[in-house]
Phi, psi and omega in degrees: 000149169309180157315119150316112192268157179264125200300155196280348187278330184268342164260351169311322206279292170317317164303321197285314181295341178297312196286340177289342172263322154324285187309301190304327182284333147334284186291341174219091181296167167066000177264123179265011180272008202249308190305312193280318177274016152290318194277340181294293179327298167281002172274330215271340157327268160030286176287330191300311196302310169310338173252345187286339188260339167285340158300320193244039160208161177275136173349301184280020168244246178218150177213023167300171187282133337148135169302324180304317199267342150323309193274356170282304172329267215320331184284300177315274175357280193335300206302311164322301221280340155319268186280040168005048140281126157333273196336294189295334158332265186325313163310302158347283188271352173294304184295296190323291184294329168304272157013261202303314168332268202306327164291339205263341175235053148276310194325271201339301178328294173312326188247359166353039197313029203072345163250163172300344182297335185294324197265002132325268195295278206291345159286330194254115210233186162280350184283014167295296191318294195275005162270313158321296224260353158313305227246006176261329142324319190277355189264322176295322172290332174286350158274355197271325199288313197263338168273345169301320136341332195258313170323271185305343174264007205236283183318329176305312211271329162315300140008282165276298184325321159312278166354283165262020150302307184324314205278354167258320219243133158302136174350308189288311181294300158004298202273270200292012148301303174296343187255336190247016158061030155351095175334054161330024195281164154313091193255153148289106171186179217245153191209148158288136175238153193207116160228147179221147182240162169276162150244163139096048193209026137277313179275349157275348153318296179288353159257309165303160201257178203270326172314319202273357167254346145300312184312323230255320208267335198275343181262311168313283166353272181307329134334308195270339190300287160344276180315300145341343174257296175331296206272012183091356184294163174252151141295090202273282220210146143264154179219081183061246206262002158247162195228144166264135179233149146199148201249117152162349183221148006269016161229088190315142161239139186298344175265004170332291176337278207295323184296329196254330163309296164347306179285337198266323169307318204275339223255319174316309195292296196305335192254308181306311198284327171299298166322331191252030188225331182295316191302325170281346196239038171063353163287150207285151192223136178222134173301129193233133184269111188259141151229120164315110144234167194203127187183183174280142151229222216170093192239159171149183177257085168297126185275052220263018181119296194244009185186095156290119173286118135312133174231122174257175155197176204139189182236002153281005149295306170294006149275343179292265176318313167310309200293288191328306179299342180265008162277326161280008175269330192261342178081024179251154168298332195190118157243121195247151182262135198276028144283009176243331179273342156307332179275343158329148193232347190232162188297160177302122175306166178268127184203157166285083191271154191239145130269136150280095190262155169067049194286149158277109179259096175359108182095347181230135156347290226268161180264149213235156189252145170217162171217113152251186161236152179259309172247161197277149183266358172175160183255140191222171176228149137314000000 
């Protein structure tokens, strides 16, 4: 006998209904129930198809699958296996493989000859063998469907992780963070600390308009930022108009010292010449004050669910944060503890430094050695 021809009312029908399911996915993105009443829609063709020829012939006639309709699986299978979803993977070939099941032993049923061996011997029959290889096709794209899955959340998360590396660590640490897969966990270990403040900008605050805390905190930022990076530094935090620096994590160097003195001199020059470039051109001008220290701290990326922190603490922070407030008392641009200019690996930059011994720091026992400045070691312009 010829080919089963397929009645022409059934591809009419699928067309109409595909452009009618196109268009609603058109008109409503992002519905993933729209994605299931597509695969439903074509599993249950699908079953039409796996049934029209046992339907449309007499019992007593041969009712193997036909190639049109073989080649309709594997093709609608394809057409899934395309929005490498799981989900819809599975719906898919579930209904298709229930089906072709559920045909092959109406088959059996139908030549039945009255004992059971028959209705045996016609289910397993060869189309069970093209149901087999339906469904060993279909387990394969559904792993292929699951490791692209896996592929994309493993990129994703590379992504955010990137991401929120960025907001600490310069581009460059970033990267090799990223190629050597680097612990970021809670370390002991010894760092340079840096904090810098404005001064006097709780009381321009409580006056200035929201343009001019915008203007004053968005430049300042982007200054400090800008140096910082230059020198290798971290960003621990801004905290309104003051910033946590730290040179030594996550990847300690024997130049920490030197890398953070460095900045601080270059951080001094940059925020005095922004200040002397507001004061000529009318814009709010504010002075900004450092303090330096280098000791153990307790560093890493606290995980707290919905917002990874870098976090440093110690008590060379707090030593840190002391030494900034003991800059404006001193009437200075920058103060460092000379337990940091002892970690130098290179001579002390040239600046007019002033020193101070046996300093007392608010909250601490022990007494501290400082060495600071007051006027800028060289001049730069915008």
């Amino acid at each position: 006998m010829g080919a089963e021809r397929t009645p022409l009312a059934v591809p009419v029908i699928y067309f109409t209904i595909s452009i009618a399911l196109v268009a609603a996915t058109r008109l409503l993105p992002n519905r993933t129930w729209l994605k299931i009443v597509f695969v439903v829609f074509d599993a249950t063709l699908m079953t039409l198809v796996l049934y029209a020829h046992i339907l449309s012939r007499q019992a007593s006639e041969n009712h193997n699958l036909t190639t049109t309709g073989l080649v309709i699986a594997f093709i609608l299978l394809t057409q899934v296996a395309l929005e490498l979803d799981r989900k819809l993977i599975v719906i898919f070939s579930g209904l298709v493989l229930t089906s072709w099941v559920a045909m092959l032993a109406t088959i059996a049923v139908r030549h039945r000859t009255g004992d059971t061996a028959s209705v045996i011997g016609s289910f397993f029959n060869r189309d069970l063998g093209l149901t087999v290889s339906f469904a060993f096709a279909a387990f394969a794209i559904y792993l292929l469907a699951r490791d692209h899955d896996h592929t994309r959340k493993e990129g994703l998360r590379a992504d955010k992780r990137r991401l929120n590396l960025s907001g600490f660590f310069s581009p460059l640490v970033v990267e090799q963070l990223q190629e050597t897969g680097s612990n970021l966990g809670l370390e002991r270990r010894d760092a340079a600390i840096m904090f810098i403040d404005l001064r006097d900008f709780t009381r321009f605050a409580e006056t200035a308009s929201a343009d001019e805390l915008t203007f004053t905190l968005t430049k300042y930022r982007q200054l400090v930022s800008r140096t910082i990076i230059e020198y290798g530094g971290t960003i621990d935090k801004f905290i309104g108009d003051g910033v946590m620096v730290v040179f030594g994590q996550p990847q300690p160097s024997k130049y920490d010292a030197d890398r953070a003195i460095a900045c601080a001199l270059e951080l001094v020059n940059v925020l005095s010449n922004w200040r002397n470039y507001c004061l000529d051109n009318g814009y709010p001008s504010l002075e900004a004050g450092i303090g330096l220290h280098y000791g153990t701290v307790i560093s890493g990326v606290l995980d707290s669910g919905c917002h990874n922190e870098f976090t440093v603490v110690g008590d060379a922070v707090n030593v840190a944060e002391r030494l900034e407030s003991l800059a404006k008392s001193l009437g200075a641009l920058l103060v460092v503890s000379c337990d940091l200019m002892l970690r130098l690996r290179v001579p002390i930059p040239p600046a007019e430094w002033l020193s101070q011994s046996s300093v007392a720091l608010p909250g601490r026992r022990l007494l501290i050695n400082v060495r600071y400045i007051c006027r800028l070691p060289y001049q730069k312009y915008p």
